[in-house]
N, C-alpha and C positions, 0 to 999 in steps of 0.2 A: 611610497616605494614598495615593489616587491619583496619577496623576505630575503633574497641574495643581496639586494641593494640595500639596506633598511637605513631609513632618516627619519629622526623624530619630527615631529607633526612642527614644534616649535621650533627646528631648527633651519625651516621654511620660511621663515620670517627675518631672521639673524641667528645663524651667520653666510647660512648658504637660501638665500632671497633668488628671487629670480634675478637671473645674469651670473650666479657664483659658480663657481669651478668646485668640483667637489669630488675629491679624492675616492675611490672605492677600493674594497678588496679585492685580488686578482687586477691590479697595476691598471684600473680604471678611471679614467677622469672623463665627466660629464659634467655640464652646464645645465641649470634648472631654464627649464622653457618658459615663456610668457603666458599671459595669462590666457591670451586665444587658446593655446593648445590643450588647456586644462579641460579634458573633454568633459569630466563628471561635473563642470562646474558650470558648463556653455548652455545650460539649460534655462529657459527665461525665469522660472523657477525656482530657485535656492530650495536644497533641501534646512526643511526645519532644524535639523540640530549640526549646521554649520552655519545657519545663519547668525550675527552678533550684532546688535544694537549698541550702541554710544552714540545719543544724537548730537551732543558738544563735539565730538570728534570727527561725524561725519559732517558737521557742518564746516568745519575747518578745513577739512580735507576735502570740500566738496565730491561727494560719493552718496551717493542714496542709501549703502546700507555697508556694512561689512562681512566677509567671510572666513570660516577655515579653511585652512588647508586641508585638501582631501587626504582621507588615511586609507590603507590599503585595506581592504574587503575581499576573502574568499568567497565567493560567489557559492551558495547552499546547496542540498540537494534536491530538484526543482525547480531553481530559484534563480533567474537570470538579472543579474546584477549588473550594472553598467562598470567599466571599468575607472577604482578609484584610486590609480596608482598618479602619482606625478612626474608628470615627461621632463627627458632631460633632453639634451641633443650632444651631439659625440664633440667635444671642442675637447683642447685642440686638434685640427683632424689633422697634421703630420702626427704619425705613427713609425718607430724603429723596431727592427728586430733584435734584439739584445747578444743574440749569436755573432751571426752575421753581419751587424749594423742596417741593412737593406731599408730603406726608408720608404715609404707611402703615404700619401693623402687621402684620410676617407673622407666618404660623405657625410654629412649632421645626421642625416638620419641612419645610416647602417650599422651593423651590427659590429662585434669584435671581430676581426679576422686574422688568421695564422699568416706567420711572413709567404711573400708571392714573390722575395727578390730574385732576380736575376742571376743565374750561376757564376758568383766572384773565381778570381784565380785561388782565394784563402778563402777559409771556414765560411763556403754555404749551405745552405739549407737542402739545395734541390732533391741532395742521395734522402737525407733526413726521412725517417721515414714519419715521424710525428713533428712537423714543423712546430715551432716556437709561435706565441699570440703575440703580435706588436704591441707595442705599447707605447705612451703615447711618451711626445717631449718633452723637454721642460721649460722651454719659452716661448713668450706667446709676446705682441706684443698689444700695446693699450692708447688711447690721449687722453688730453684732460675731460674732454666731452664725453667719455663714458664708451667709445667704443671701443672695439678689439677684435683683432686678427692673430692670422697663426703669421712666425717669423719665417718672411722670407726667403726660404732656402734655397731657388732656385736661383733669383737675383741674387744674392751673397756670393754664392758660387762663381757668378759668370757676370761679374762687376754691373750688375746695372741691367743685363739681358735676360729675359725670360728661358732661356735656354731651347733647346730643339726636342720635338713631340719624342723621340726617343732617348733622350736623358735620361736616369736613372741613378738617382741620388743614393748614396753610403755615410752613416755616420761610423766615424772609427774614433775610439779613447784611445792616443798613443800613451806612449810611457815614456814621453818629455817632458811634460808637465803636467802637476796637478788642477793646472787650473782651466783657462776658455782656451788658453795655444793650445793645449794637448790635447783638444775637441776636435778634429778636421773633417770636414762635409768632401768627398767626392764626387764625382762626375764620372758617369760610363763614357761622355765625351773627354777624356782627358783633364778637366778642369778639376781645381781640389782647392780650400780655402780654409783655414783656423777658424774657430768664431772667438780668437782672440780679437778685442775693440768693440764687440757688439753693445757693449752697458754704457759706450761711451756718449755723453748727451750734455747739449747746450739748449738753454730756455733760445735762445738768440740764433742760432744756426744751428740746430737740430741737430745729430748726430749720425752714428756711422749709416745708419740706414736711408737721411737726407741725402747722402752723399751719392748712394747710387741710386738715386730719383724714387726709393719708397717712402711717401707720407698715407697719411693716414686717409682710409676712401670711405670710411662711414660704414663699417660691418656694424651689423648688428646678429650676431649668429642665435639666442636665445629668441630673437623674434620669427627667426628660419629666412632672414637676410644674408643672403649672402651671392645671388645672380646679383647684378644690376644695381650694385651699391649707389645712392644717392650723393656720393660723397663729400669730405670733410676738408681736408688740406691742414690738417692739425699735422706739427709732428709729432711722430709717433717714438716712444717710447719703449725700448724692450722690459722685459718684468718676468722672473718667476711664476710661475703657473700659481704657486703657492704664496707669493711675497702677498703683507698683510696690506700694501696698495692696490691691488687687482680690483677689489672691492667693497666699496664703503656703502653699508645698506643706510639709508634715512628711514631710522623709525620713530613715527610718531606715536607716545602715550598720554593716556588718559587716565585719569582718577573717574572712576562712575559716580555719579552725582543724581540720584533717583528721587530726589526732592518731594515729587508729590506725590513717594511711596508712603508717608510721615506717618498721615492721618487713616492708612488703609489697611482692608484684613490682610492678610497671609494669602487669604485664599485668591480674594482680588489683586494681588500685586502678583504674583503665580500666574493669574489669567492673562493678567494687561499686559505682561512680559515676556508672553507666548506669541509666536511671530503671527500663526497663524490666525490667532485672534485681535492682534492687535492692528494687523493689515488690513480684516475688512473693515474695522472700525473708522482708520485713522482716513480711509481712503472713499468710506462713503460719510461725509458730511452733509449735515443739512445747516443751509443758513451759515457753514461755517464754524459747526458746531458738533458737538458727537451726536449721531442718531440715537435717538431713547429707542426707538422699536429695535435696532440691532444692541441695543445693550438688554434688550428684554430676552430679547432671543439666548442672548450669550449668557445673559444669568441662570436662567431655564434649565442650558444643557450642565451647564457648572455648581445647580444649587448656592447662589451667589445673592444677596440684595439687589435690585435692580438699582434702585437710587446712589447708593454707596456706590455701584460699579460704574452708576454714569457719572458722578462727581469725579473717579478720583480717574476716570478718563479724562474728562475735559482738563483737570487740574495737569494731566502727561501732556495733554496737545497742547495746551499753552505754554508749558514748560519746555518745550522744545527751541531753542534757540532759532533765529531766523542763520541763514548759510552766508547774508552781508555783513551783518556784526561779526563773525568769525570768523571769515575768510580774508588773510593777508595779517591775523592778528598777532603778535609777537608771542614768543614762548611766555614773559612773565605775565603778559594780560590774560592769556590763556587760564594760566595757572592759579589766578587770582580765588576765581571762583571756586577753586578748591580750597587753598587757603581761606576763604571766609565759610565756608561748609565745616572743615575742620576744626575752626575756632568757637563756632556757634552750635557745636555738637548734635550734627542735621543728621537725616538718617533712623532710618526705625530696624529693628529687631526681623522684621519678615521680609525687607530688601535686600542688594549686595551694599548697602553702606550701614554700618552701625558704629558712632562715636560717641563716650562719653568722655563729659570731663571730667576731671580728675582736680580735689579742692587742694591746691600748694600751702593748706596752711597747715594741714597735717604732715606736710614732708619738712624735713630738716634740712640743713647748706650742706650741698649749695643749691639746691634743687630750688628751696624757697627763695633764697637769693638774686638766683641768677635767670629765672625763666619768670617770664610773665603769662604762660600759660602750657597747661601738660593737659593730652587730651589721648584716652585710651582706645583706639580704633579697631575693636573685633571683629568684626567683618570688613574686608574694602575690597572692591574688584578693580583690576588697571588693564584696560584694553594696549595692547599696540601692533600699531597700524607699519606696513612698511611700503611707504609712498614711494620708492625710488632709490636708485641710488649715483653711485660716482666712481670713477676709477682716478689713479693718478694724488688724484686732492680728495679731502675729505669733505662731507655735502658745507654750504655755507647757513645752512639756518633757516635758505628761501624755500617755502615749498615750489614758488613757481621760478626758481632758478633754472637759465638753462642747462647748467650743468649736469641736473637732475634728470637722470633716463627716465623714460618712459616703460612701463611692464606690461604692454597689451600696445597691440596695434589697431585696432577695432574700436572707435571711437564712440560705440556702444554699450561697452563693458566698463560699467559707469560704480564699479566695485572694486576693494584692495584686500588683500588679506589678512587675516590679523589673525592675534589670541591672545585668550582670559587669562589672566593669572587671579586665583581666588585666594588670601590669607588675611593677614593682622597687622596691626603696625602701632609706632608709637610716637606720636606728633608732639614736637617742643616749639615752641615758642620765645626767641630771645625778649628779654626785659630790654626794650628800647632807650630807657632812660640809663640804665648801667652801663649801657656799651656806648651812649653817648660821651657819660662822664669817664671810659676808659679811652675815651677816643682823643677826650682834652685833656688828659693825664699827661703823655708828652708828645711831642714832635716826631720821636723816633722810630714810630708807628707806622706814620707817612713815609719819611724816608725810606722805611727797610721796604716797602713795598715798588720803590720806582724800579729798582732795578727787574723786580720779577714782571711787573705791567707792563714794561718796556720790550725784554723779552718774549712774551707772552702776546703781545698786537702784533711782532715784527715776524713772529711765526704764522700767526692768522693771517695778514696781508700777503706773505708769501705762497699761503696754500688757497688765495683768491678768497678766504672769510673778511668778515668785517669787523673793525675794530671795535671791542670791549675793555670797557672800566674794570677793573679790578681793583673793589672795595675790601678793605680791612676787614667791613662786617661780611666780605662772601668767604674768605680766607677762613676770619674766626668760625663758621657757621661749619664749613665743608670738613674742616679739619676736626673738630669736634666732633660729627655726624662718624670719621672714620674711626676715631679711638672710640667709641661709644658701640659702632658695629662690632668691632673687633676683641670688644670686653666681652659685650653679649654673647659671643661667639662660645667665650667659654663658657657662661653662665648659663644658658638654657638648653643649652645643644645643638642648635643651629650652626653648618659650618658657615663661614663668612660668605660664599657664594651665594648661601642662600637668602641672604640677606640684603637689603638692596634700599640707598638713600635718592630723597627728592626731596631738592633745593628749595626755597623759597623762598627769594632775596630780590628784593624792588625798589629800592630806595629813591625811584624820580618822583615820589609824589609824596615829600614832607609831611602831609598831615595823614597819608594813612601810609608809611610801608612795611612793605611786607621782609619779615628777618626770622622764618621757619622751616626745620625741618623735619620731614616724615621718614622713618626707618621702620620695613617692614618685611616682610616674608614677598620673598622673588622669583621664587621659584615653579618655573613653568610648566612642569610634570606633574604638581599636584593640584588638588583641587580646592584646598586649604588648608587647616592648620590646627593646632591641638591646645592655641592659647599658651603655649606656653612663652612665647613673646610678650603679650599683652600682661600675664602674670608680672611680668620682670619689673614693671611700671611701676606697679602697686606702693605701697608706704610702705617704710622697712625696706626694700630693697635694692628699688632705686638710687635713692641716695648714695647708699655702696657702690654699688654699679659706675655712678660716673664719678664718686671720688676714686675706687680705684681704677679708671681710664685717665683721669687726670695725673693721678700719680705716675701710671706709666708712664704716660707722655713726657715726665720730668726727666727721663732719663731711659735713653739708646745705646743697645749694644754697642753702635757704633761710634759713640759720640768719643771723643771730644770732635770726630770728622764733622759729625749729622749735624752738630749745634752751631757749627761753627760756621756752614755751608751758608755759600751765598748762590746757590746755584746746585741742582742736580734734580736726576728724574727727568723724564721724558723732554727733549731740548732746553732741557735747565727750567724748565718752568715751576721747581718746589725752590723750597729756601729748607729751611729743617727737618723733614721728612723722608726718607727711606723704608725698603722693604722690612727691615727688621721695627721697625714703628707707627706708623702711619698707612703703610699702601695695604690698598685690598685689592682683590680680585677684578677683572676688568668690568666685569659682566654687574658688579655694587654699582663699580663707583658713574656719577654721570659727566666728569670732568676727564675720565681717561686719564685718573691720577696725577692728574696737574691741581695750580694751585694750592698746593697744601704748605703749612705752614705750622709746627706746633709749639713754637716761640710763641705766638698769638696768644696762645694756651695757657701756659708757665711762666714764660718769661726765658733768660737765657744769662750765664754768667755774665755780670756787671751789667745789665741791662733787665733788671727784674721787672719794672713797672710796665713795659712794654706785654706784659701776660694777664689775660682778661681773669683768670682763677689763680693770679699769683697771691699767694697768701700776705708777701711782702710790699706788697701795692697798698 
């Protein structure tokens, strides 16, 4: 964006993705455009340093490659630069005068304009000699399928009828009520209407706008739909411009996983990770193989081995996942691969992955206790990708859900946007065998968990997701991960935002599962990190670190409430957890601070065994 508009590069991704409504200064709302209109990006060409590689991700996501988001460029002196601002389109186009009330519809594509109403008998504009800039409304409406229109003002007005070519709509705030009656829409034809009723809605007989024949017709305004709608018949829902349903982005992430960087120079992993060079390699094979004569050439201009560069090529092209193994594969299978990369401390010193392990015989309890594996990860890069998204309901997990919008009409533009996040992290690993025998400790484990799993599917089925188990070991894993961020918080200096957990809990396959998590720097504005997370790990410190998270968890400002709770947090989906102990920041956690639990932890009066680090167990 321009530097009056300005949006960070990553915040093109989530929270404002293409299709999001996005507040500006000077009483602005604009929608991010699809990916057609990204003119600096339409080029068959990707420029080099917006191009991004993650072959496990694009294979999942079937996409040939990924990109950034274009960032704003002042064009030099000489220098004709294409333009690399990101288009929005004007949504939603009813527009009021704040004076006068005088209401308009612009176009998606035009510009701001000062009021044009019509000379009222009270406060207009006309004498004015510097007319007021309209500004936009504040409801819009949505369906579940992901479209959205502006609210019908004209039908509201005049029950059902389009009203006549010289109507001319008034919004007026009276001073009867504070609330939707005291809104009233008028009519230069005599007609006037409250938008008292407007939020009112049935899944089963649609609401006030069913009533007078508006359902939903399939806009799509961020793809510059809006003649000729292919239409929907969904009813249609009113919604705040701003409310946090308008827009649910689906983003996919990735741990980078550069495997058959292991065995190569710096100089070589540098080369083979340059797009430029990695394109003509990958794309002129012989026999299916890397060309030795284009790795001669490419070592030449890079002062490179030729042999080492052709080994640890063929070692990247094979290493490339085919796009049928990972396409339609669940998030834990996905993530598996990472989980045994992490474990078996893969990664060299001159890639984006470097993990060592770390020997648990030198740490003290509960560290050696309770982990069967701590592994120090100073380098990790995590792509994400944003495939889509959803209004209404939030995405269900499918990438090829219908509910899933589409961000490009052009069934050529075979690319999604993404971005790096570069820093450190610190990977635990639960001791399997301890959490089993806390598991047959007692009964009351199980039980306290039915009421939060029952809750917790009966939400999902109603927002059309699909049902999920909710294990005691995801509880103990998630809740842990969050008193652990929020120690660290204090201890290294990292604020909790910047801090960011991933799960890793798989329990369908008895002889191998997965019960790990990774906590590591999330932060999307930089490029990496100063080690001082990974320091935290170390012997001698650690151990502090999570006994005293542990000890906090024993005890909440709010408790005897917190401990007591059988229900609270986002549609009661916590059991003993609140803001003052447990919750982070939205942008940590990957559960949307549900699930948490830190009884799990502790334990909780007259019920102590039920606590994985109860001392009393």
């Amino acid at each position: 964006m321009p530097a009056d508009r300005p949006i960070r590069r990553g915040q093109l991704i989530s929270p404002f993705g293409v299709g999001a409504m996005v507040s500006f200064p000077r009483d602005e709302a604009l929608m991010t455009a699809g990916l057609d209109a990204w003119t600096a990006h339409a080029k068959k060409q990707c420029p080099a340093d917006w191009l991004i590689r993650e072959e496990r991700l694009e294979a999942r996501l079937g996409v040939s490659h990924l990109r950034l988001p274009p960032d704003h460029r002042d064009p030099g002196v000489g220098v004709q630069l294409p333009n690399q601002d990101v288009p929005f389109v004007r949504f939603p186009r009813w527009h009021y005068c704040h004076f006068c009330g005088g209401m308009e519809e612009l176009s998606l594509f035009g510009n701001r304009q000062r009021c044009r109403a019509v000379p009222w008998q009270t406060r207009n504009c006309v004498q004015r000699k510097r007319k007021p800039w309209v500004i936009p409304v504040r409801f819009v409406t949505a369906c579940p399928q992901g479209h959205i229109q502006d609210f019908p003002f004209r039908e509201w007005v005049h029950r059902g009828q389009p009203g006549g070519p010289q109507c001319q709509l008034r919004m007026l705030a009276g001073r009867s009520s504070a609330g939707l009656t005291g809104i009233r829409i008028t009519c230069t034809c005599g007609q006037s209407r409250s938008l008292g009723g407007i939020f009112d809605f049935n899944d089963q007989n649609g609401g006030a706008l069913h009533k007078i024949g508006c359902d939903c017709q399939g806009f799509r305004p961020w793809l510059g739909e809006w003649e000729n709608p292919p239409g929907c018949g969904q009813f249609l829902q009113v919604v705040q411009r701003g409310a946090s349903n308008v827009y649910f982005p689906h983003v996919v992430s990735s741990i980078y996983l550069p495997l058959w960087a292991e065995a190569a120079a710096g100089g070589i992993v540098k080369a083979l990770e340059d797009p430029r060079i990695w394109g003509p390699l990958s794309s002129g094979l012989v026999g299916g193989k890397v060309s030795p004569d284009r790795c001669e050439m490419v070592a030449s201009m890079r002062n490179l081995d030729p042999k080492d560069l052709l080994a640890a090529a063929q070692r990247k092209l094979e290493g490339i996942p085919e796009p049928s193994t990972l396409i339609g594969q669940t998030e834990a299978a996905f993530r598996r691969s990472e989980y045994d990369a992490l474990k078996a401390a893969r990664g060299a010193a001159q890639s984006d992955l470097l993990v060592e392990t770390a020997s648990l015989t030198g740490y003290q309890s509960p560290v050696s206790t309770s982990f069967s594996h701590l592994a120090l990860v100073p380098k990790l890069r995590e792509t994400r990708a944003l495939k889509g998204f959803t209004r209404i309901l939030p995405p269900d997990g499918n990438l090829t859900s219908p509910r899933l919008q589409r961000l490009a009409l052009d069934q050529r533009i075979d690319w999604l946007p993404a971005m790096i996040v570069r820093g450190e992290g610190i990977f635990l690993e639960f001791d399997t065998g301890r959490m089993d025998a806390w598991l047959r400790r007692t009964p009351l484990i199980a039980e306290r968990l039915q009421q939060l799993n029952g809750r917790y599917n009966q939400r999902r089925v109603a927002q059309g997701q699909p049902q999920r188990p909710v294990t005691p070991q995801l509880v103990l894993l998630h809740t842990f991960a969050h008193v652990v961020i929020n120690q660290l918080a204090y201890e290294c200096g990292y604020g909790s935002a910047s801090l960011r957990e991933r799960l890793y809990c798989d329990l369908e396959d008895p002889a191998n599962p997965m019960c790990g998590v990774l906590i590591y720097t999330a932060s999307g504005d930089s490029e990496g990190s100063m080690g001082g997370l990974v320091r935290q790990a170390k012997e001698g410190l650690f151990e502090n670190i999570v006994m005293r998270a542990i000890q906090k968890a024993g005890w909440c400002s709010s408790d005897p409430v917190c401990i007591e709770s059988n229900g609270q947090g986002a549609e009661n989906c916590n059991l003993s957890a609140c803001h003052s102990c447990c919750l982070l920041p939205e942008t940590s956690c990957e559960e949307g601070n549900r699930l948490l639990d830190r009884a799990l932890l502790v334990g909780k009066p007259g019920e102590p065994d039920i606590g994985f680090f109860s001392t009393s167990a």
